[in-house]
C-alpha positions as CSV (number, residue, x, y, z in Angstrom):
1,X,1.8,24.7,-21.5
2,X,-0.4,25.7,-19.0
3,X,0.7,27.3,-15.7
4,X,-1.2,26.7,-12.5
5,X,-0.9,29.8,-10.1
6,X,-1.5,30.2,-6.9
7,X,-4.3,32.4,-6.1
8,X,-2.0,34.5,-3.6
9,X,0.5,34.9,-6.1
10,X,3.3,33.3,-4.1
11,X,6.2,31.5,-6.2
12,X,6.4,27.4,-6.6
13,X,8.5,25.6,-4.6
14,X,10.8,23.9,-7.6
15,X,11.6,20.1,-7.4
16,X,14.7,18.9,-8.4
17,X,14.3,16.3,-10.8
18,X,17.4,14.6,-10.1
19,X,16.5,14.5,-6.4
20,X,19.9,15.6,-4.7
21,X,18.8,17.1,-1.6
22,X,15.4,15.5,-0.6
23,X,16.0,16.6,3.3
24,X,15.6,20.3,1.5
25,X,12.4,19.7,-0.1
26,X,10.7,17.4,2.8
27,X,11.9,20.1,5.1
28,X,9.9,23.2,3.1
29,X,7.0,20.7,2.4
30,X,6.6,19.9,6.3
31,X,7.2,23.0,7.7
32,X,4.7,24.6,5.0
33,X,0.8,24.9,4.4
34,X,-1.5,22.7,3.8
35,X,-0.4,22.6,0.1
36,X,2.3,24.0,-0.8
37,X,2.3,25.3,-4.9
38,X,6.0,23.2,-6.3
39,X,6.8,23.3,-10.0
40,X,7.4,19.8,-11.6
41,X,8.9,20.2,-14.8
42,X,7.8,23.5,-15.6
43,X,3.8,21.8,-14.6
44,X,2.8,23.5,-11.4
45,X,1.1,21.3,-9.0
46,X,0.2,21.5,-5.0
47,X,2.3,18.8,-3.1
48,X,1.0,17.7,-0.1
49,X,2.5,15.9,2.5
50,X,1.0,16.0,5.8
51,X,-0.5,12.9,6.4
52,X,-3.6,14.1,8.0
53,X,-4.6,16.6,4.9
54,X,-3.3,13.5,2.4
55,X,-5.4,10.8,3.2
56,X,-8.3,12.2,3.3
57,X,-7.2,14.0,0.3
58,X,-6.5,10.5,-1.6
59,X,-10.1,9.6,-0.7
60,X,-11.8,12.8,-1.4
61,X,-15.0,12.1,-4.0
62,X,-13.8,15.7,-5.7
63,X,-9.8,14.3,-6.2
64,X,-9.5,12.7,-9.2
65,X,-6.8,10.4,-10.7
66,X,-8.5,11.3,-14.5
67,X,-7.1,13.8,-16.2
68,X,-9.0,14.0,-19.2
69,X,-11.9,14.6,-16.2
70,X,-9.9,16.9,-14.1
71,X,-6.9,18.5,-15.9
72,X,-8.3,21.3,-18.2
73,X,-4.3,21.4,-19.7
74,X,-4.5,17.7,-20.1
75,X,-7.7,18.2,-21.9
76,X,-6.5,20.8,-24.4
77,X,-3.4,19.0,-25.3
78,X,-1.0,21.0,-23.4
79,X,0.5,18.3,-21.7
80,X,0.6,15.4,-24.5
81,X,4.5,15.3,-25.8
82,X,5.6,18.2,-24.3
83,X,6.0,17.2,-20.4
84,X,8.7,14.7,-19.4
85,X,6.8,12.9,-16.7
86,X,3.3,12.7,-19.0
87,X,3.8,8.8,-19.1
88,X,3.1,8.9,-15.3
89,X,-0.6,10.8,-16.5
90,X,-1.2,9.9,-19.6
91,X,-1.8,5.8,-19.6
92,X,-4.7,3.7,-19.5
93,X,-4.4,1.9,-16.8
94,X,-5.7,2.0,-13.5
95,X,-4.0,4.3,-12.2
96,X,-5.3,7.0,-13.8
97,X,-8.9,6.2,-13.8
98,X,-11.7,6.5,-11.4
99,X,-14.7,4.8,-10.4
100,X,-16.4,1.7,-12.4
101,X,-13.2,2.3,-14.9
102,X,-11.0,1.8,-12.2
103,X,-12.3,-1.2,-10.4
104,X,-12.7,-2.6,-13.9
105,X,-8.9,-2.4,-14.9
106,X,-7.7,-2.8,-10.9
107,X,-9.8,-6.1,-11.5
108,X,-8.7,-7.9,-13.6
109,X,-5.0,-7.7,-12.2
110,X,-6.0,-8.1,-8.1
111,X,-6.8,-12.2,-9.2
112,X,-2.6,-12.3,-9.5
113,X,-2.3,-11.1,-6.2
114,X,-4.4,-13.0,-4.0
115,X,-3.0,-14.4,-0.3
116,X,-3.0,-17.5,-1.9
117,X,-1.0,-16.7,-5.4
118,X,1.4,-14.6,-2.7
119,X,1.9,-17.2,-0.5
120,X,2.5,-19.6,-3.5
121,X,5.4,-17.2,-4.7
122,X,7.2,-17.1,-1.2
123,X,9.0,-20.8,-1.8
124,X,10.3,-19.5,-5.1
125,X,11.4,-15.7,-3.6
126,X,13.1,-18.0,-1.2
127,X,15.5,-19.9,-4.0
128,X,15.9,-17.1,-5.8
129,X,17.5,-15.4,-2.9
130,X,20.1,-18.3,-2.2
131,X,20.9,-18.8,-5.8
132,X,22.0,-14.9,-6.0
133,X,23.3,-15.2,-2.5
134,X,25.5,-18.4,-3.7
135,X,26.7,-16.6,-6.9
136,X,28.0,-13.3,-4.5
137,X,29.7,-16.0,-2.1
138,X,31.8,-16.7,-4.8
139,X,32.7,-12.8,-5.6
140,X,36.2,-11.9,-4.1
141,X,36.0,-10.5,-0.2
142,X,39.1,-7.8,-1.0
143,X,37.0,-5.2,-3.0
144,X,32.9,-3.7,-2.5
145,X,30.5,-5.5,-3.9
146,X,27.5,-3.5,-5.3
147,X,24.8,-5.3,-3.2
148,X,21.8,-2.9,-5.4
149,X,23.4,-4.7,-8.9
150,X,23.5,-8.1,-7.2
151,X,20.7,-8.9,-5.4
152,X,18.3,-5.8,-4.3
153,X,17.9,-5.6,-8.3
154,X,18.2,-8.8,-9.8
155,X,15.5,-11.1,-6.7
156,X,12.3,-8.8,-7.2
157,X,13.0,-8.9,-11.2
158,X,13.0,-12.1,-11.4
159,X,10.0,-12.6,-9.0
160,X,8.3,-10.2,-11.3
161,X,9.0,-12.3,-14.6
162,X,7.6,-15.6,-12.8
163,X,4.7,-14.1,-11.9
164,X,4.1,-12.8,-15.8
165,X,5.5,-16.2,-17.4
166,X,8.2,-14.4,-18.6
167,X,11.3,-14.7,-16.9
168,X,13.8,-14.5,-19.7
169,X,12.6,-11.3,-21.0
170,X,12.5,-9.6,-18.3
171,X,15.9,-10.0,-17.4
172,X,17.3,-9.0,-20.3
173,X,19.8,-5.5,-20.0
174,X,18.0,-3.7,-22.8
175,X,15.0,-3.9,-21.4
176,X,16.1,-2.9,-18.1
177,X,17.7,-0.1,-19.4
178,X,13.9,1.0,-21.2
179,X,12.4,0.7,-17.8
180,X,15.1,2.4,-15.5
181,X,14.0,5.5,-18.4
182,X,10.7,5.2,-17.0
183,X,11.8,6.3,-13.6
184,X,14.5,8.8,-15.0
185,X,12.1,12.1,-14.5
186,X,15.3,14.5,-15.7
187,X,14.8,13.2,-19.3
188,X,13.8,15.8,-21.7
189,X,10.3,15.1,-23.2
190,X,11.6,14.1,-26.1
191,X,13.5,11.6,-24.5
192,X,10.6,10.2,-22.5
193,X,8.4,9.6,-25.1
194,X,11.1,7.8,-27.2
195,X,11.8,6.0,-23.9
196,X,8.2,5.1,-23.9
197,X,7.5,4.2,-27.4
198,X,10.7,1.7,-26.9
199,X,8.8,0.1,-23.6
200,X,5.3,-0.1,-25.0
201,X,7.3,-2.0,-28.4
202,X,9.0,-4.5,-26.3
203,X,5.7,-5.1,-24.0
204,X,3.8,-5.6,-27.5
205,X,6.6,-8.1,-28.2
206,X,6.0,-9.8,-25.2
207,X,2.3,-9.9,-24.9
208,X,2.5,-11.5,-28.6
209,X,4.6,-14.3,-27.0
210,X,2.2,-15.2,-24.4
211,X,-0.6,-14.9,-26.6
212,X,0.8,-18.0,-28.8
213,X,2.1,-20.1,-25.6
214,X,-0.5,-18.8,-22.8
215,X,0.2,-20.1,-19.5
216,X,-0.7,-19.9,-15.7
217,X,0.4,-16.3,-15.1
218,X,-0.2,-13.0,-15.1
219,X,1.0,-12.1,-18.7
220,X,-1.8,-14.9,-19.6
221,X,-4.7,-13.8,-17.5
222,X,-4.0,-9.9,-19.4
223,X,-4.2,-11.1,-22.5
224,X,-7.4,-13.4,-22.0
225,X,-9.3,-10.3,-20.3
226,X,-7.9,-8.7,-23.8
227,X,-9.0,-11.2,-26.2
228,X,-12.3,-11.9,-24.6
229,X,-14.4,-9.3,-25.7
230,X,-16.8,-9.7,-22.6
231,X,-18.4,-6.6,-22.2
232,X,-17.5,-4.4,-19.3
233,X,-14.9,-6.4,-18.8
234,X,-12.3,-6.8,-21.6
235,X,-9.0,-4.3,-22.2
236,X,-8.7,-2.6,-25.0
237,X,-5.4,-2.5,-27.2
238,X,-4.1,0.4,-25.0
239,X,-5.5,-0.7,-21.8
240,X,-3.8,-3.9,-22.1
241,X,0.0,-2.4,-22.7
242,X,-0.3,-0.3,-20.5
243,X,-2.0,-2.7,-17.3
244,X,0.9,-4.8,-18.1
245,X,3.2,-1.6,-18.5
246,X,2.1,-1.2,-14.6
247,X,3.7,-4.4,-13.2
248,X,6.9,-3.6,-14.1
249,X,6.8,-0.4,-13.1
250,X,5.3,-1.1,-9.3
251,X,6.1,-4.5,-9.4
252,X,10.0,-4.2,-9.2
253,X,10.9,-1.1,-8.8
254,X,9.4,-0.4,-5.1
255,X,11.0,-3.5,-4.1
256,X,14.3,-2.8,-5.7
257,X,14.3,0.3,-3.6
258,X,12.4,-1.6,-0.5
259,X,15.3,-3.9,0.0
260,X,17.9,-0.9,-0.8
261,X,17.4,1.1,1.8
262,X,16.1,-1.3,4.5
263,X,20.0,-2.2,4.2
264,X,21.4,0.5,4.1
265,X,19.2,1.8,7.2
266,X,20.3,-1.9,9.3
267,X,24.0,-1.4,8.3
268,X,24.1,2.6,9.0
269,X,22.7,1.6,12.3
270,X,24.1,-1.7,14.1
271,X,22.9,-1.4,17.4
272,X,19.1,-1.9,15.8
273,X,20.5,-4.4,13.0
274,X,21.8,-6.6,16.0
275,X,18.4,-6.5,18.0
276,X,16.8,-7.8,14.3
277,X,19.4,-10.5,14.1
278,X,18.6,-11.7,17.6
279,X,15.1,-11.7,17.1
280,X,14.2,-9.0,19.3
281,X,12.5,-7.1,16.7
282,X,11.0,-8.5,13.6
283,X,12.4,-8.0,10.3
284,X,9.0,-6.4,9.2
285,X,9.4,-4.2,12.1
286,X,12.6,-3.2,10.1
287,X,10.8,-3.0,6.6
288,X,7.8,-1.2,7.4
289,X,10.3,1.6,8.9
290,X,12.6,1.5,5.7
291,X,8.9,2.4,4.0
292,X,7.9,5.0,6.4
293,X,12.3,6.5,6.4
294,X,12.5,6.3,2.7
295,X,9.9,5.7,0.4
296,X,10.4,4.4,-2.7
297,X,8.4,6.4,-4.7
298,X,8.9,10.0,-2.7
299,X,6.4,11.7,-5.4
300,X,3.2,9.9,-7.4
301,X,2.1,12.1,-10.0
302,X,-1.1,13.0,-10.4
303,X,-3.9,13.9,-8.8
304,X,-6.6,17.1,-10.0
305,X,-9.2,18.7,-7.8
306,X,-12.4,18.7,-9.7
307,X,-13.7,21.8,-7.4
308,X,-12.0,24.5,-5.2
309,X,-11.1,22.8,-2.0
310,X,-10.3,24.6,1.1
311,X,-7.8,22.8,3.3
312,X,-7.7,23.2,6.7
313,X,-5.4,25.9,7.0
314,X,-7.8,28.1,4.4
315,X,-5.1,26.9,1.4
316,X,-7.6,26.5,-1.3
317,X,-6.5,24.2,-4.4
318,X,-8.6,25.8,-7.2
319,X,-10.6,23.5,-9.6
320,X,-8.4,22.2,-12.1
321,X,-5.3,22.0,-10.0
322,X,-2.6,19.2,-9.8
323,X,-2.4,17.5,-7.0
324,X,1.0,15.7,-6.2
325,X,1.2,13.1,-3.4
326,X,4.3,13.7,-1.7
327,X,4.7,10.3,-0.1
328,X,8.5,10.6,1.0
329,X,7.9,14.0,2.9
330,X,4.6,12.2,4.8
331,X,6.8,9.3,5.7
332,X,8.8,12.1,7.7
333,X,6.5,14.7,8.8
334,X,6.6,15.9,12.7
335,X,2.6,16.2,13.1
336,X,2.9,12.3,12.7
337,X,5.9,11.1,14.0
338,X,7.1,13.9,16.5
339,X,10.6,15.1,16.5
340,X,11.7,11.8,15.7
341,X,10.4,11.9,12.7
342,X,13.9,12.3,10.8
343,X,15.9,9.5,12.9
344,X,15.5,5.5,11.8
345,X,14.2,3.9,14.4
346,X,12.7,0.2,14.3
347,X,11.5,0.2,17.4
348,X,9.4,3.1,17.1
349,X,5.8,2.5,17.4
350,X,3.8,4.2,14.9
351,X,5.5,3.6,10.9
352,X,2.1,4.7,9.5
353,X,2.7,5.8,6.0
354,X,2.0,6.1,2.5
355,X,4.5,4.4,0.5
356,X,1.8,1.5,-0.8
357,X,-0.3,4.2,-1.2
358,X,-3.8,4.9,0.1
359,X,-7.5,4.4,-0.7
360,X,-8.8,2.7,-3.8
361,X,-5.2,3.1,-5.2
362,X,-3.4,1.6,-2.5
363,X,-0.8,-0.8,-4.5
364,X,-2.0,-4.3,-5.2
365,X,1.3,-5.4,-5.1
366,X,1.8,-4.7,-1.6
367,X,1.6,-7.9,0.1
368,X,4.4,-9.3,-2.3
369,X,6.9,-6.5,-2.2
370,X,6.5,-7.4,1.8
371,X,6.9,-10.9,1.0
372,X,9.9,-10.2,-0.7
373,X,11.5,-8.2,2.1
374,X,10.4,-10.8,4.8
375,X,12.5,-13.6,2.8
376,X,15.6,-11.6,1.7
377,X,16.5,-9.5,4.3
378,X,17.5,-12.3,6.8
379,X,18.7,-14.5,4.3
380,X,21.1,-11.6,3.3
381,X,22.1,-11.0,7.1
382,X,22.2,-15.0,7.9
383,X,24.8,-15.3,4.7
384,X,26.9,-12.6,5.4
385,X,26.7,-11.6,9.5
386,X,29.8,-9.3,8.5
387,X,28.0,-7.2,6.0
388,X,29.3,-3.9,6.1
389,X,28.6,-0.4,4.1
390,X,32.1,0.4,1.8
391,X,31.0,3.7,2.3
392,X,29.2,5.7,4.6
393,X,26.1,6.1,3.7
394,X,25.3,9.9,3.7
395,X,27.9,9.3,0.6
396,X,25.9,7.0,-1.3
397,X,24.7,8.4,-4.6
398,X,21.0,8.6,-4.9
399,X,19.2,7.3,-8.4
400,X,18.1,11.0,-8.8
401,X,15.0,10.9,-9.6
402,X,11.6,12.2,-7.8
403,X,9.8,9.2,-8.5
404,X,12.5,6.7,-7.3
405,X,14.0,6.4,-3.9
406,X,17.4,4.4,-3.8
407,X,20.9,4.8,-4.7
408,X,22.8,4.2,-7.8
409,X,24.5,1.4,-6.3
410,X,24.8,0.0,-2.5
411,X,28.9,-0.9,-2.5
412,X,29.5,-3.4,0.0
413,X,31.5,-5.3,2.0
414,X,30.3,-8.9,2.5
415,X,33.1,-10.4,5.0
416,X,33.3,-6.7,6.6
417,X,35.7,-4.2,6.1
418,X,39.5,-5.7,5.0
419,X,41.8,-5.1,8.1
């Protein structure tokens, strides 16, 4: 596999994959050039996280998302089944493709997530909430409850299934436990691409469904643009797995985490959590600084320079190089949020950051993962005003991984700690 160096020599940075001191890595990132050279799995990259060399860098005509256009490893089949995170690179989907490509496949999801659609959905994210919040009234008081595994889980998965038409599949365990592998970046390539053969089989399975009882959903509207043929505008066999492959992915997953540690962040801090409760401060206040605090994807692989560009600083990332957006370390960094920049704050003025993305990527399904937040975060806090952490929360376990932010479960108590 092919090594990318550093012209200066200097050694990568190495990520841990199961992500167990983040605070290290955002610390040596934000304190460090430009770009700073990290190895990913044995791929070396250049991980950026300062927010004024990343945007423009994520709308940079020579940065592309392509890697059979900007990864000379990728090209040469260095990468294919021998690199753990390769699903992240190697689909056919929008999110690795670039120009015309790009707004072709981006297209023919964005008519799923119109205001309209969204605003549709918000009745619905509203009784899902109070159906899960009646079934954890009737959980006994005396013991946690794992608040992830109950309700931070469970609400944007089933949002997710409505808006595809298919709500029973999506629930199921197995296939939970096929798309959690997606996010486990300490599998062993081997293990990823089984993981991934598994998800693109069940999707199959599930595209077949909707293609014999179509409907007014998303699942629907994929496999029409499929079956259509229209030129410059239909998805190929690949294309189409792997668009849908995306909602799940992005369409849960942030939220899952979104709704994780916007709790965790209210409960480990009271004094803000009461000014929420009384109105004070808006609960989006309190979301869009769980975003900016922890993001739920910390790392998006990948980017590749398709020149030399000198940064700033004089850091050059030579043509060819990786480029890895290091969204959780931006959410943090001083240049943008001053030496507050580690402390959660709701109140603080400036959340800017680039957990949704930024530029012609910038995640479609923004609006609903907000959506989401905006109608189960007070409905959490209305239900249960003594929800407490069983656990402080520098204890909490994270999922380790470095393309998921949350923790392996959220143990809670929801009539406050037992006396």
């Amino acid at each position: 596999m092919e090594r990318e160096v550093g012209r200066d020599g200097a050694s990568p940075l190495v990520l841990d994959l199961m992500a167990r001191c983040p605070h290290l890595e955002r610390e040596a990132l934000n304190s460090g050039p430009a770009a700073t050279l990290v190895d990913v799995a044995g791929v070396e990259a250049w991980a950026v996280s300062d927010p004024a060399v990343l945007g423009p860098l994520l709308t940079d005509s020579r940065v592309s998302k392509d890697p059979n256009r900007g990864w000379p490893a990728f090209r040469r089949g260095e990468i294919v089944g021998t690199w753990a995170l390769e699903p992240w690179v190697g689909v056919h989907n929008m999110l690795c493709r670039d120009g015309a490509d790009h707004r072709r496949l981006r297209s023919v999801m964005s008519s799923a997530f119109t205001p309209r659609r969204i605003a549709a959905l918000v009745p619905r994210v509203e009784a899902i909430a109070a159906e899960l919040l009646d079934a954890m009234a009737e959980l006994p008081t005396d013991r946690p409850v794992d608040l992830r595994e109950h309700y931070a889980y469970p609400l944007p998965m089933r949002v997710i299934g409505e808006l595809l038409g298919l709500p029973g599949q999506a629930a199921r365990p197995e296939f939970r436990a096929i798309v959690d592998g997606v996010f486990a970046s300490h599998l062993t390539p081997e293990e990823s691409h089984a993981n991934l053969r598994a998800f693109r089989e069940t999707l199959d399975g599930m595209l077949e469904t909707k293609r014999a009882e179509p409907g007014d959903d998303l699942t629907s509207m994929l496999v029409a643009a499929h079956d259509s043929g229209e030129e410059g505008g239909s998805l190929d066999d690949r294309e189409l797995t792997d668009t849908f492959s995306i909602v799940f992915g992005a369409g849960y997953e942030t939220t899952v985490n979104l709704l994780d540690t916007a709790v965790t962040g209210l409960l480990d801090h009271p004094a803000q959590l009461a000014r929420v409760r009384s109105g004070e401060v808006a609960w989006s206040e309190a979301a869009e600084e769980a975003l900016r605090f922890e993001a739920p994807i910390p790392y998006l692989p990948l980017r590749y320079a398709l020149e030399d560009i000198e940064l700033a600083d004089g850091t050059v990332i030579p043509a060819g190089g990786p480029i890895l957006a290091a969204f959780g370390a931006a959410g943090r960094h001083p240049r943008a949020h001053g030496p507050t920049a580690d402390a959660f704050d709701i109140t603080r003025p400036d959340k800017r950051h680039f957990s949704f993305g930024h530029g012609a990527h910038f995640c479609l399904g923004a609006p609903l993962a907000r959506a989401e937040a905006a109608a189960a975060l007070p409905a959490l806090f209305e239900r249960f005003p003594q929800l407490a952490l069983a656990v402080p929360a520098e204890e909490l376990e994270p999922v380790g991984s470095i393309v998921s932010n949350g923790h392996r479960a959220l143990p809670v108590w929801l009539a406050g700690p037992p006396r």
